[in-house]
Structures are given as C-alpha cells and as structure tokens.
N, C-alpha and C positions, 0 to 999 in steps of 0.2 A: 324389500325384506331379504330375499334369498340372497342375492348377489352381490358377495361380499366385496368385492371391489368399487360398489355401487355405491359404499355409504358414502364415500366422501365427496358425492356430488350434494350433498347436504352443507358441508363445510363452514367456516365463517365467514362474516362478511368479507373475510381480505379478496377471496377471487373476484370479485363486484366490483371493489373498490380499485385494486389493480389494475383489471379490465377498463374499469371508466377512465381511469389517469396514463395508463401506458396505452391500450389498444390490445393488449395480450394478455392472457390467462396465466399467471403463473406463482399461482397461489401456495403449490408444491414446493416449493423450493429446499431441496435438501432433506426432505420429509420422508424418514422410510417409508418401503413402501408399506410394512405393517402400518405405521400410523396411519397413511393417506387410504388403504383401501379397507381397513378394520376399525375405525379410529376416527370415527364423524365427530362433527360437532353437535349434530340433532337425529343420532342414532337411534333406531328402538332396541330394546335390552341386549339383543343376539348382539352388538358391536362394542366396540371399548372407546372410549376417549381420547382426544390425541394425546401423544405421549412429549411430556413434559418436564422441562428444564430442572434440575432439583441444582438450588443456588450452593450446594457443596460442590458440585464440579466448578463452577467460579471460584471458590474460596478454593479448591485445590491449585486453579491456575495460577491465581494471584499470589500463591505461597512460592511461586519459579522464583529460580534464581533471578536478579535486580539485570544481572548481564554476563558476556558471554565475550571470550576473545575472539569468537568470529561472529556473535551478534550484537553490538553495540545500542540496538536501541531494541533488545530482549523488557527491559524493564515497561514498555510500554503494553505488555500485556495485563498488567497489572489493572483491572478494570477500575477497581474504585478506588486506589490511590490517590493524595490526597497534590501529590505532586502530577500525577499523571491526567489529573482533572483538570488541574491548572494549563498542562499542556493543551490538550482540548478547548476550555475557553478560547485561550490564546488564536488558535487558530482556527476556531468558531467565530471569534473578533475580525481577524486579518479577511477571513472569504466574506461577510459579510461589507466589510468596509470597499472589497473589491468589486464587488458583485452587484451590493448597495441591498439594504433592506426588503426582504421579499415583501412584508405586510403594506410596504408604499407604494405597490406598483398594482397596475390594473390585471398584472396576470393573477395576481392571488386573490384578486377580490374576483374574478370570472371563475377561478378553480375554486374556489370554495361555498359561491353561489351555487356552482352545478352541485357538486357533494351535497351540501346543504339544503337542496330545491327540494321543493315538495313535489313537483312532478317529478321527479324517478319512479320507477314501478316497485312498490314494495314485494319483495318475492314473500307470497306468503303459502302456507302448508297446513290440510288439516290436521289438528288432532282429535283421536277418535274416530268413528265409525256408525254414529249414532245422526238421525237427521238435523241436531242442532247442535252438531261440534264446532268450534271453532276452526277459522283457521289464524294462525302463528304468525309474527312478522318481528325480524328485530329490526329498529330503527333510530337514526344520527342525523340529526342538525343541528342549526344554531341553538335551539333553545335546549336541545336533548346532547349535550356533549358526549358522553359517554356511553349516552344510548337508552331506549326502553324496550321490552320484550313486550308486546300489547297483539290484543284478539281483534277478531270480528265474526260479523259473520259472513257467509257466502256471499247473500244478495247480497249485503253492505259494498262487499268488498267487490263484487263489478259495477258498483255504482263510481259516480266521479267525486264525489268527497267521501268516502268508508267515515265510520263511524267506531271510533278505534278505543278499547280499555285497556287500558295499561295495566298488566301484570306484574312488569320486576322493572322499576325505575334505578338504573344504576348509578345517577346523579347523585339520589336519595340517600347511597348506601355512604358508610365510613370510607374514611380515601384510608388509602391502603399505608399498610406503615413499613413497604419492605423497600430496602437501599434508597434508589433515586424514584420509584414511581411514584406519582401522585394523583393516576385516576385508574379505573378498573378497564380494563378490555373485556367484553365479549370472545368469551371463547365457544358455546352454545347446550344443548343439553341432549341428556341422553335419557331417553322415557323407560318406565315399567310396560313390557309389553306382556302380558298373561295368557298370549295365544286370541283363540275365538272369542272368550268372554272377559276380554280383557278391560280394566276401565278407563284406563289411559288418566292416569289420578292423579303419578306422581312422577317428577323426573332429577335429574342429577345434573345441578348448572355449574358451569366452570367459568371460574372470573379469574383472568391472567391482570397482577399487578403491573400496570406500566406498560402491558402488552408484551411480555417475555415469553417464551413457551413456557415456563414454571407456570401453576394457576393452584386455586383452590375449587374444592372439590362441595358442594351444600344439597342437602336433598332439598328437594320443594313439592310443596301439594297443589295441583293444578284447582283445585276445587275452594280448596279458601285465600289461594294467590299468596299465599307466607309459606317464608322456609319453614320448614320440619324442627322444633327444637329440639336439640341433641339429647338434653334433661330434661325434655317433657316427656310428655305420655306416649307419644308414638317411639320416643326416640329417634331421631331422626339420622341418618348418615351425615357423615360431616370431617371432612380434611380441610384443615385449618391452614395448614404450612404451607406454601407453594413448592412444588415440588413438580415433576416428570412424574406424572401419574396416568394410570389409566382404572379406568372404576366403573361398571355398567352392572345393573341389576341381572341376578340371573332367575332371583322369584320374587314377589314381592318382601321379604325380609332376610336377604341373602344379595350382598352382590360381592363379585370378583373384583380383585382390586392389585397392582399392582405401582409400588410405589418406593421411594427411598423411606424404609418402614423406620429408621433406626436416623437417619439424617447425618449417615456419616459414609456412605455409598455403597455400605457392603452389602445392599440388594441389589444393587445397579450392576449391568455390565457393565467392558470398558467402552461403549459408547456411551453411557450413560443412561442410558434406558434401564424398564422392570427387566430384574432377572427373575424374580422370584414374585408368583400369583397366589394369594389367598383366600379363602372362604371368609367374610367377614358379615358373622351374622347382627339380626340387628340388634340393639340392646346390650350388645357388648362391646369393649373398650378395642379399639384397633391392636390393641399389642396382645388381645388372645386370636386372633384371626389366625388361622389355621393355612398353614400350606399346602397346598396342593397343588403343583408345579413349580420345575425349575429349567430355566435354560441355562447355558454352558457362559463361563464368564466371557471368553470371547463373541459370544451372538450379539445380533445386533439388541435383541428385545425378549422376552419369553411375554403369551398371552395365552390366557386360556377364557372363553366364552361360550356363550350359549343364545338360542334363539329358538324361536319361532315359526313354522313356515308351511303355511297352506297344511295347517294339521300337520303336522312332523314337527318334532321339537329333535335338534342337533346340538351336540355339546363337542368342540373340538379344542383341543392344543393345538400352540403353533408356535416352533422358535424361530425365530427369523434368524437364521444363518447366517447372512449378509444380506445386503441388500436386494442381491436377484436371489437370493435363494432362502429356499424356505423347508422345514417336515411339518407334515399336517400330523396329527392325531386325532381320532375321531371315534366317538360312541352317541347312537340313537338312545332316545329317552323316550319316555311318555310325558303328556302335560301330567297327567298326577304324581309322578318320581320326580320332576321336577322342583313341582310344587310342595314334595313334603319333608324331600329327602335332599339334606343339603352336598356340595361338592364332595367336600371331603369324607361323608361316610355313604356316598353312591359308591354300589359295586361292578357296575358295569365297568369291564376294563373297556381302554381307548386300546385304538387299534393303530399302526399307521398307514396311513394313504399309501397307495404306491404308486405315486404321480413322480414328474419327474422335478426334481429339487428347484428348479427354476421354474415351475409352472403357478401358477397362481389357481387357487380351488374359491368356488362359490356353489351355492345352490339354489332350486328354484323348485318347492315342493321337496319329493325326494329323487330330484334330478340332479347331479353331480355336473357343472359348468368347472370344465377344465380350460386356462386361455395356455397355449402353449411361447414358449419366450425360445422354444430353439428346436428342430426337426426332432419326430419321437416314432419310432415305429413299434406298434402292437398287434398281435393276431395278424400277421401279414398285411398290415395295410402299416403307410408311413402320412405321418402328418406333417404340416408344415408347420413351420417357426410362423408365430403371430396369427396363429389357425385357434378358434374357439371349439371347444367339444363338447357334447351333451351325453352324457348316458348314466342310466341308473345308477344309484349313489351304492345299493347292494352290489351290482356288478362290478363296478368299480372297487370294493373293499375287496373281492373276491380276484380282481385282477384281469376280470374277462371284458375286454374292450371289441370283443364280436358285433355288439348290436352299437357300439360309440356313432352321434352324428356328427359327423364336421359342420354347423352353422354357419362357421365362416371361414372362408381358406384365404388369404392374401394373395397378389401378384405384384411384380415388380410394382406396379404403380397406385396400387391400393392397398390399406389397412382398416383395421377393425380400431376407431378413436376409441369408445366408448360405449358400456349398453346401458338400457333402461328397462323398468320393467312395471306391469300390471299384474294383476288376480292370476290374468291368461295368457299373457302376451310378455317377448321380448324384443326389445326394439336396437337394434343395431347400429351404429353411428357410423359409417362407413365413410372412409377419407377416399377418393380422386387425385392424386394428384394436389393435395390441399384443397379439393372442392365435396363439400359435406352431401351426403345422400342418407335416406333413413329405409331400413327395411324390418320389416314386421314378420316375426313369429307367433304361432298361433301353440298351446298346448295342451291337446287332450288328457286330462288327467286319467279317464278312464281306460283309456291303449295306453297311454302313457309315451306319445307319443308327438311330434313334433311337423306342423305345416308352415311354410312359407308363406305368406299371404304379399297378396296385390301384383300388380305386373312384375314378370320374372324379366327386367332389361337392366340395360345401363342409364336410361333417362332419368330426371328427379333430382341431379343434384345440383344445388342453388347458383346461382351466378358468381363470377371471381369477387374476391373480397367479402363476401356476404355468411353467414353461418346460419344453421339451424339445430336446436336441440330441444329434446322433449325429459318430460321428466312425470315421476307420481304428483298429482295435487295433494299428497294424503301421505302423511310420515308414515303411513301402515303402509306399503303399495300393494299390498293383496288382497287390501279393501274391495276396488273395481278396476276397473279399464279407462277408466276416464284419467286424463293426460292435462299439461302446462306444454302448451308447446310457446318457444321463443323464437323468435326470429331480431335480427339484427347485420350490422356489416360493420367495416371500416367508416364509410360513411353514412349508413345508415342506421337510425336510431332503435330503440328495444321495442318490438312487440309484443305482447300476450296473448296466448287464445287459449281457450280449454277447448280441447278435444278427447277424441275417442280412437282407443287402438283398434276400436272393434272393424271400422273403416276407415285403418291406416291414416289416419289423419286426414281423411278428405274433406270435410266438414268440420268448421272450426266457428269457434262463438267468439267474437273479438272482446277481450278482455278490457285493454291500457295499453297505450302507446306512451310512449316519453315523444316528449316534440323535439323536434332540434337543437340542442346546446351552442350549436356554431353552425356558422354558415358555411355548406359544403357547394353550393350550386353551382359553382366554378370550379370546382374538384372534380377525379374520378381515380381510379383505382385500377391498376394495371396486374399482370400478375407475368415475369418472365422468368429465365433458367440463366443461370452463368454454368460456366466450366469448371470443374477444380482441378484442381494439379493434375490429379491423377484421372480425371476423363470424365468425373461422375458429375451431371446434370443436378446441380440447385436451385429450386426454387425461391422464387421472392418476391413479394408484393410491393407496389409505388402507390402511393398516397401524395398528388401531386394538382399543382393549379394543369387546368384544361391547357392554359394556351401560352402555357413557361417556354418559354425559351431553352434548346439546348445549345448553351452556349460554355457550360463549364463554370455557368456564374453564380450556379443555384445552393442555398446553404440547403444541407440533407444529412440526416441524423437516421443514423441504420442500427438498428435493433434485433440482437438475435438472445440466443439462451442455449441450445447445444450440449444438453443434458439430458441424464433419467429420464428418457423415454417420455418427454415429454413436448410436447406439441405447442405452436405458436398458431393458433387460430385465429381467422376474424373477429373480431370484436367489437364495437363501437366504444369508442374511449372520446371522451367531451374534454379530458383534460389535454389530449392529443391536439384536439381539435382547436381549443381555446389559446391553448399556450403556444401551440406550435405553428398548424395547417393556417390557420388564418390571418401569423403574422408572413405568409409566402412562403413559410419552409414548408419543405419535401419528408415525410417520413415513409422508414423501406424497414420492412420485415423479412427478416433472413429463415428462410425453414432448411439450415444444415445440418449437416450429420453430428450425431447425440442426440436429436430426439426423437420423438415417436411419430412424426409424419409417414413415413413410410415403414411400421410396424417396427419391431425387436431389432431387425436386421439393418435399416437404418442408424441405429442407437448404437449396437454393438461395432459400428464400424469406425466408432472414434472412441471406447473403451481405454483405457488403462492407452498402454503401447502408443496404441492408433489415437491420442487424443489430437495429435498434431494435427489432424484431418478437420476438424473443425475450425479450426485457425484457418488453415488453408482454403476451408469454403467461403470464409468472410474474408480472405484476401480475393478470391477470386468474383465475389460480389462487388466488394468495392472497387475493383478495376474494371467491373461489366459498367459500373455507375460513371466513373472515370474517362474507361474509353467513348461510350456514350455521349458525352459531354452533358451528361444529368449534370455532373458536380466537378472540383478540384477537390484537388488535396487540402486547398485552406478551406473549400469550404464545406470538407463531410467531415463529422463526425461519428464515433460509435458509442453505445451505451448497454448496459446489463447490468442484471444486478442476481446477487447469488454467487449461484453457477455460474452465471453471464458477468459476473464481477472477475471470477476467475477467468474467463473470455476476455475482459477488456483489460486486463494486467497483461494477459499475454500480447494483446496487438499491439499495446504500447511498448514494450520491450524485442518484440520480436524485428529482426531485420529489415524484413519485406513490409511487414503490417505498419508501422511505426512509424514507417515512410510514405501510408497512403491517408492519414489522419490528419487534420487537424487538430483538432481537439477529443474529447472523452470524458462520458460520464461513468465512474464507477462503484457499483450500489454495493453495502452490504458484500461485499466480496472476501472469497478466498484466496489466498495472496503467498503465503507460506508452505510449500508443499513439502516441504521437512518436518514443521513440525504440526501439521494439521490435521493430526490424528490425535495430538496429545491436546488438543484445544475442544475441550466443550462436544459437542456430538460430532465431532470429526470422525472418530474411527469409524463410524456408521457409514461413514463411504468410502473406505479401501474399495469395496467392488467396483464403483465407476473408477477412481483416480489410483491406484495401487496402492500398497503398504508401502512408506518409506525409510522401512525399518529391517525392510528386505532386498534383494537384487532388485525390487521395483523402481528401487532411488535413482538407477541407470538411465531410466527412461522417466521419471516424476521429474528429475533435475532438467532436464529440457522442457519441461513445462511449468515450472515455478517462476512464476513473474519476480520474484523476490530474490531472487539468486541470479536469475538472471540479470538484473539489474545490480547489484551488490557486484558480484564477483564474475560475471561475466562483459559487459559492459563499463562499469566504474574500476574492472581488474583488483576488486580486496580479498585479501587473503581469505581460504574459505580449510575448513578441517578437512581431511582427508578420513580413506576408510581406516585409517588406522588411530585415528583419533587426535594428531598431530595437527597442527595451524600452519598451513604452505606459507609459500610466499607471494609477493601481491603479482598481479601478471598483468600483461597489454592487455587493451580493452580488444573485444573481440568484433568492434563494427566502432568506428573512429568516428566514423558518421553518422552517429547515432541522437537523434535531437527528439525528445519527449513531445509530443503533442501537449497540449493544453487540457488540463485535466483537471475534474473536481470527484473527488472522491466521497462518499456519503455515506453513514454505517447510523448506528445508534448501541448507546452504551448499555441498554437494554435486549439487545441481541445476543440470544444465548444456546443458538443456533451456529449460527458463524460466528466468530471470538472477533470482536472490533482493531482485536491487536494485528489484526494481519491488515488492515487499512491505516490504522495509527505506522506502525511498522514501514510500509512502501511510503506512505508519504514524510516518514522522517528522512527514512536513505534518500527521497530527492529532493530533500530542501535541503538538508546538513552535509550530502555526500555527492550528488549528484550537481546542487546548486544552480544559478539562472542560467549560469552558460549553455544547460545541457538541457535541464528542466526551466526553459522561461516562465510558467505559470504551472505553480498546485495548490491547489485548492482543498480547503477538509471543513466538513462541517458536520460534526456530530449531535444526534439528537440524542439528550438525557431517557427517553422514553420512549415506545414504539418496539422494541422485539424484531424481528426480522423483518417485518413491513416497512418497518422505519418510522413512524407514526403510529400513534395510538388514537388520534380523534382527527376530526374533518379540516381543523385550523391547524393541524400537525403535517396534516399532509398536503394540503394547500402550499402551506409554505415550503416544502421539499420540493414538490413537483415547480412552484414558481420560481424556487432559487435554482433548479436544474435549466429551467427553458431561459431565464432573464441569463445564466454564464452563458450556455450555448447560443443565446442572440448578441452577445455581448464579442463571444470568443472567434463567430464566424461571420462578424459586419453585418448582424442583420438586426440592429435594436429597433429600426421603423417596421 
C-alpha cells in the first residue's frame, strides 16, 4: 500500500509473458516513471492507472506532411493509410515467404503450448481481508484467448487442480470496434480501498482495444461479478472512449480521473499524457467533473491521488516534470474528510515536499520513504545517489532530516533493485553484482521506528543466474506479514511458497512449481565481465550447452536493453528455452550501462551525451564472446526491443558494432532521433535521449540509427541548421555491410510510432539495396501495442518467426 513505487509490481500480465519468451523482465519499456511507479494495473484507490494512448495523437501524426526533401519515406508514418497498409502486407508477405510460415513449424506449436499450458503458476492475489476472501488471477489459453479474470479460494488455490469462478470472461465481451483491433487486452483493475473497514466491493477494469496503451475505463462490482451500469441505479463510472487515462477511486462515489476530456488533446501534455486531474463525482456526466489540478503543458503527466495507509489517509499531487524529475505536493486527511468531502471543495491546502526533484517519494504508515537518484546533503549528513531514506512524513514537510534513516546506502557493486512490503515489514531486493539477496525491516509503529532483522552479513544471495523475489499475497499489503516468495533462474523453473516476514522468510510452505518447459540438463549458466572502452567492467550472463565446443562455430544471440534504470534479471523464459537453448544455440544477457544493475549511477552514465557508452559495452561483450571463441561474427547475433530496438539500430549502423554481427533482431524500436519527440509519447523521454529540437541534436545525431544510415553511410543529402538541403557526401565507412536483420513493431503500438521501423527498413531496401543490406526483413503485427502481441497465438508466432530467421540466418535450422 504505502510504497508508491511498489504498485507496479502489480502490473499486467506483459512482465510474465515477456519473461517466459525472452528470459528478461522488461515490461517498462518507455513507461514513465509516474506511470510504472503510480499507475498499476491492480492498484488499491491511493494509485492511478497506467496512462494511456488517446488515438488523437495518431490522428495528429498521420495528418504530417506525405514527405519531405530530406525525408523520402516521411509518409510511412502515416499509421493507417490505406496505401501504407498496403506497404506492410507487402512486406509482411516477402519475410513470411523468406522466413517460411511460423504456424508450420514445431517452434510455434512448443511456444504456444508453454503460454497456453496449464501448468504455469497462476499468480494470484487476495482480495479483501476478511477469512473467506478470494484470491484473484487473470488467465490466457487456448480456450481463453483474450483471457478471464476468475477467484478461488486459499485452500483451493494450494491444491493441484484450484477450483476456479470466472468473474469477467473477456472472450464474452463485444470485440472492440476501434481502427484495426479485434480482441480486448487486459489492462487490470484498480480497487475501492475505504481504509480499515473497507469492503473491497468494487473496482475500475481497463480493457486496452487491440492491446494499445489507449484503453477504456468500466466500474465493476466485485460482489454481483457485473459492471456497474452507467444508467442504472448505482450509476456506475464509465469511459467509453480509449484514450490515455488514468482514473482510481479516491472514496467510494468520487474518483480522480485524468484523461483527454474533450478528445482533441487540449488536456494532454505534449507528451501526450493527463495535464489536467478532476473530481468526477458519481452520478454525474464526465463533462461536469470538476478540476482540481493542473500541470504545465511541457510535463510529462500531471496526477493527483489519494490512499490509505496503516490508518493515515495521504492525498498528494504530482507533476512529473520529465522523466527523472518530479514536485510532490502533499496534504494529510482523515478517513471521514475523505469520505465526505470531495477534492475539489477539501480545504486543506497541499503543501510541497521539499525532496530533491529527481527523488522519488512513497510512504509506509506515516513514514516518508525517500529513494534518492543523485548525492543530497541535509542537516550535515550527505546521502548517496541510489540510497533509500526513512523519516517522519511531518519532519520531512517541515524540512528537518535530523532523525532521516538511510535503509540502504549502495557501493560500487551493489544496488537497492526493488522493495516490498507487509503490515510491519520492508523487504529490500538487494542487487551483488547481478546476484539477488533480501533483507528484512522490521517497523515499530509505536517508537516509530525502524529494526533490521536477521543476520547483519553479506551471505544469502542466490546463485549466478538464479533470482528471488517476494511480494504481498494480498492487494491490501497491510493486511499481515504473510508473503509469495518466488524463486526461479535462467535455467530454472518458477517456484511458489508462502511465507512470513515475521522470520525473514525462513520457513516457507511450498505452494506450485511449473515443471520444466525444456530440457536444460546439458546446459549451465555462467556469469563473466568484459572491458569497455573506457575501463569500466560489464557484466553478463552465458546460457550455454555443458560440453560446446569453443571453437568460434557456436550460433549466440546476445540480448541487452540499456535504458531507464532498468535491469535485466534472471528469469526463466520456456520460450528461450524452446525455440532457442535446445536447438544448440547460446543465449547471453548483457547488464550495460543505462540500466539499473548497478543503481542511478549506472544508468546515468550512458544518459543523453554519454549514450555511446552503451553501444560501446555491447561492442565490448561481443568481442569478449568473439575473442573467446564462444562465437564469430556469422554466427552472433543481437536483439532488443524498445529501448533495446534503439540499441540494435545503433550496432547495425555503427562502424565497429556492424562489423561484429551477423545478423539482428529489432523489436518495436526507436529509430528516428529527429523526429522522436513529435511521434506519439516521444517527448516523455527528452530526459534519457535529449531534445532534438535543441543543441541536444549535436550529440542525438550520432546516435540516430536513421541518420546514420540515410546520410551518414548511404551519403544523402540531410538539412542543415539553417533549414537549407546540403548536398549528397561520401559515405562515411565504405565498408559498411548491414548484417541480416528482421525488424518487428506492431501497428497497434502507440508507445513507439511503427514509423520509425517502417522508415529504416524502407531506406535499406530502396536506398541502401542488397548490395549493402543483403537481407531485411519486416513483419508487422495489425494488433498487440507495444508487446507486440495481444493473445498467446499472437505471440507464439512473433517469438517463432524471430528464432526460425535467427536459425535460418546463422546455419543453425537443425
């Protein structure tokens, strides 16, 4: 409850799903952080919803100019173009024909069985507080395409067949009638939480058309399992439109909602997110909802929320500045002012935090959890970057950080991943070196004060490749102390236990195991360092047969991400395992700089400027894999998606990288760094990649794959700063020859704009041609959102037409 950063280990199923097909967690992708840390998918009231796509930014891009005299194939941003769809078939037809159909081959029928299996461990969660509450599970197979939201109960659910009621059949529902989607995605819900006597009755479900980030918004009553009707007696909440919204109860007939109220963007910032939050009470029409905040049009988001918490009810603003930066504003409530007195005529002024702009604020009771992103000194003492703090939430409005606890301080070689929490307890997710450990706080409410529990050493954290994480069984987590701990690795499959933080997890009740997807027994998992340019030691994990030969002969496909502080953890991925490890390929996960392995300061060191450092760490991996004789050049591979799509545009264009590939897979990627601010929620991350609309372009233009390519290599004319079309120049590497590459986005992606994948692979089929580019590959999915897929047969097939190119491109189809 307290730990706002916490919600979105709630999330939807994409982190699961991700995890089981790549091996790596990287469900955030591009996600501000207000959405990822405020913005669950199975939030209780105090959080907001993820924020979502409003299809007016589409229809603003597709109204661009058709083209451009230095961009020739400008018009293919045009999403739903009637010729630009055309284009797409087209070369949706050509990689299939190349490739050969994924649904005939036995990797999609092995990837779609694991998705589809009924042994995966349903993650499930109570709701309520009461001896005979359910607990929650959303669930996709064959026979469930688009999924069911369905209960059980406790004992059921540690039995080996649960005994499952289905509450919200999404199969059931009308198919959606917006552009190209034709089935619903789970997006998840966000409950009515009332404090201590709360009934836990009613929640607020988001169904994403097609799987876009736009969704619609429907109250539902947990107790008679039907929505709420709008024109009935309760009245129920209800946004109909798909849009970028965000919407959580803040009492039961009163929620905050922020959304494109008017559907022509003038609530949105220019990222496209809420600028403007309203009181929207119930029984009235959306268009009297009342404002009560606003953020500035350049922010990334404006939210204002309220919660719950160990008897403390908090009601705060927050604009998200950019993406690391953030102002809190904050005012205490009672549950009865809450409960009677809505936003907009509460008189409690909000005050602001006086945290530092990049810090991120949660709480725990009325304990103020400060996580710091950069060195801060108060009262004579100095904190570190990536250091978490504790102290009274009154001291802190007062500015007095005398009694602050440091919880966690980082060193070179450790970071704080992740926390969790219980009634009494926080639990700490502590990174090694990439090797996970858990540590246990204990909190006296009555000192109001804070103990470390269990042995105070370095021992406890899991073996290389392996991960551990724990989490609430109970969407309340201040219900008790009782705990989901998970275990799992690269090669090893998911455990369950319920345990207790009361003894740090010592004692655990084994829940469900998933059995093995693929045969690992000949495998094992290594974990080494390469060098990068500039000195600094990278981690990275081998996923590799026992008794391979190093001879230079082994196909291996290396995966990184190198973004938003975000981390590439162990995993167990069965799609990894199926499609890849078992035909004799090698897979290697890269932990370089941009993400959060080694806390803030990690991350920041390939920012804006310094992005070239990331490049540089996966050159310098790939040449540890190289000189090793793990692999050659024909036969490694790299692949990402995202962020990590922007990663693989750059190794294929860059000098040195270019030349150590074979081939490449690239996902969903950003491609355009000129105009990738004006596309869809691009500007929501000038803070990683700069404005290039500013001196940033001096140093963005060395990192656009797309420019690089166009006019740095193929030598075409490109605009100058004065607005003028130069003339065409020598290529800048003569020797420059494309690896073999399949490109993969989805037209439903409204996240990253498909145009910037449509875009690179027209300049290397029309401009770049076989001489340069011997093989590109594109295949776009009508459906799917940033994931790329929207159901289990959607992504089977993605994942099998990725591994059959990659078996096909580096001699390894047996």
């Amino acid at each position: 409850r307290g730990m706002l950063w916490r919600v979105a280990a709630f999330a939807t199923t994409s982190t699961s799903v991700t995890r089981l097909l790549s091996g790596s967690a990287k469900a955030s992708h591009l996600t501000p952080r207000s959405a990822r840390y405020l913005c669950s998918a199975t939030t209780t009231a105090r959080a907001r919803s993820p924020l979502n796509m409003s299809p007016n930014a589409a229809d603003a891009v597709a109204a661009a100019p058709a083209t451009s005299a230095d961009d020739p194939h400008l018009w293919l941003e045009d999403v739903l173009g009637e010729k630009q769809l055309d284009w797409v078939e087209n070369c949706n037809k050509k990689c299939i024909e190349t490739v050969g159909d994924p649904k005939e081959t036995e990797t999609f029928n092995r990837i779609k069985s694991i998705l589809d299996s009924k042994d995966k461990i349903p993650h499930a969660y109570r709701i309520g507080n009461d001896a005979d509450s359910m607990y929650y599970n959303f669930w996709q197979d064959a026979k469930h395409v688009q999924g069911i939201w369905r209960r059980t109960t406790l004992e059921s659910y540690k039995s080996k067949d649960p005994e499952w009621t289905t509450v919200l059949d999404l199969d059931a529902l009308p198919q959606p009638t917006t552009d190209t989607a034709k089935t619903w995605v789970w997006h998840g819900s966000t409950l009515l939480d009332e404090g201590a006597n709360s009934k836990w009755d009613r929640a607020i479900i988001r169904l994403s058309p097609g799987g876009s980030d736009a969704d619609i918004a429907r109250e539902f009553d947990l107790k008679t399992e039907q929505f709420v009707n709008p024109d009935g007696a309760d009245r129920g909440f209800a946004l109909e439109q798909p849009a970028k919204t965000c919407i959580a109860y803040r009492s039961r007939d009163e929620v905050l909602v922020g959304t494109d109220f008017h559907q022509d963007g003038s609530t949105l910032t220019d990222s496209g997110y809420p600028r403007v939050v309203k009181s929207w009470k119930r029984g009235t029409p959306i268009e009297e909802a009342v404002t009560v905040f606003e953020g500035g049009q350049t922010d990334i988001a404006a939210h204002q929320y309220s919660f719950h918490d160990r008897g403390f009810v908090h009601e705060f603003q927050l604009r998200s500045i950019t993406f690391y930066t953030s102002k809190y504003f904050y005012r205490s409530l009672t549950a009865d002012a809450i409960a009677s007195t809505t936003a907009d005529e509460e008189s409690t002024p909000f005050m602001e935090v006086p945290i530092p702009e990049d810090a991120e604020l949660g709480m725990f009771a009325d304990i103020a959890m400060v996580t710091l992103r950069s060195d801060f000194e108060a009262d004579g003492a100095t904190f570190k970057a990536g250091s978490l703090i504790a102290l009274p939430m009154s001291e802190l409005m007062d500015n007095d950080w005398s009694n602050a606890l440091a919880m966690f301080e980082p060193t070179p070689s450790r970071s704080l991943s992740s926390t969790s929490e219980t009634k009494d307890y926080i639990i700490l997710k502590i990174l090694e070196d990439v090797k996970t450990k858990l540590e246990f706080w204990r909190y006296d409410a009555d000192t109001k004060s804070w103990a470390k529990q269990g042995a105070d050493d370095d021992e406890g954290a899991v073996p290389v490749g392996q991960d551990v994480s724990v989490g609430s069984h109970c969407r309340d987590s201040s219900a008790d102390n009782s705990l989901w701990l998970w275990r799992d690795g690269y090669l090893v499959p998911d455990t369950l236990e319920m345990a207790t933080a009361e003894d740090c997890c010592a004692k655990t009740e084994h829940i469900k195991s998933k059995p093995a997807m693929f045969n690992a027994d000949d495998l094992c998992v290594e974990q080494h360092f390469a060098t990068s340019a500039d000195g600094t030691k990278i981690p990275y994990f081998v996923m590799r047969k026992k008794d391979l030969v190093m001879d230079g002969s082994n196909p291996v496909l290396l995966d990184a991400y190198g973004g938003f502080e975000i981390s590439m953890l162990p995993g167990y991925s069965a799609g990894v395992g199926a499609g890849w490890l078992e035909r004799g390929g090698t897979k290697v996960i890269a932990n370089i700089r941009g993400g959060g392995e080694y806390g803030p300061k990690w991350h920041q060191a390939a920012l804006k400027e310094k992005r070239y450092k990331c490049f540089e760490d996966m050159e310098a991996v790939a040449k540890d894999l190289i000189d090793n004789k793990l692999t050659s050049r024909e036969k490694l591979a790299c692949i990402g998606g995202s962020n990590g799509g922007l990663l693989v545009g750059n190794l294929i264009t860059r000098p040195i990288a270019s030349s150590l590939f074979g081939a490449a897979v690239c996902q969903v990627p950003l491609l355009d760094m000129k105009r990738y601010t004006k596309l869809l929620a691009g500007a929501s991350w000038a803070g990683e990649y700069g404005d290039p609309d500013t001196d940033d372009w001096q140093f963005l233009r060395k990192h656009s794959p797309y420019h690089l390519l166009r006019n740095d290599i193929l030598g075409k004319p490109e605009l100058g700063e004065d607005g003028t079309l130069g003339e065409a120049t020598e290529t800048t590497n003569a020797d420059w020859m494309c690896p073999k590459t399949l490109f993969t986005t989805s037209t439903r992606d409204d996240r990253v704009h498909p145009g910037h994948a449509r875009k690179m692979v027209a300049a290397l089929l029309e401009e770049a041609g076989t001489e340069k580019a011997p093989q590109v590959l594109y295949w776009e999915n009508t459906e799917g959102g940033h994931g790329g897929a929207a159901d289990n047969s959607q992504r089977a097939y993605m994942w099998a037409l990725t591994y059959n190119f990659l078996a096909k491109t580096l001699g390894h189809e047996n």
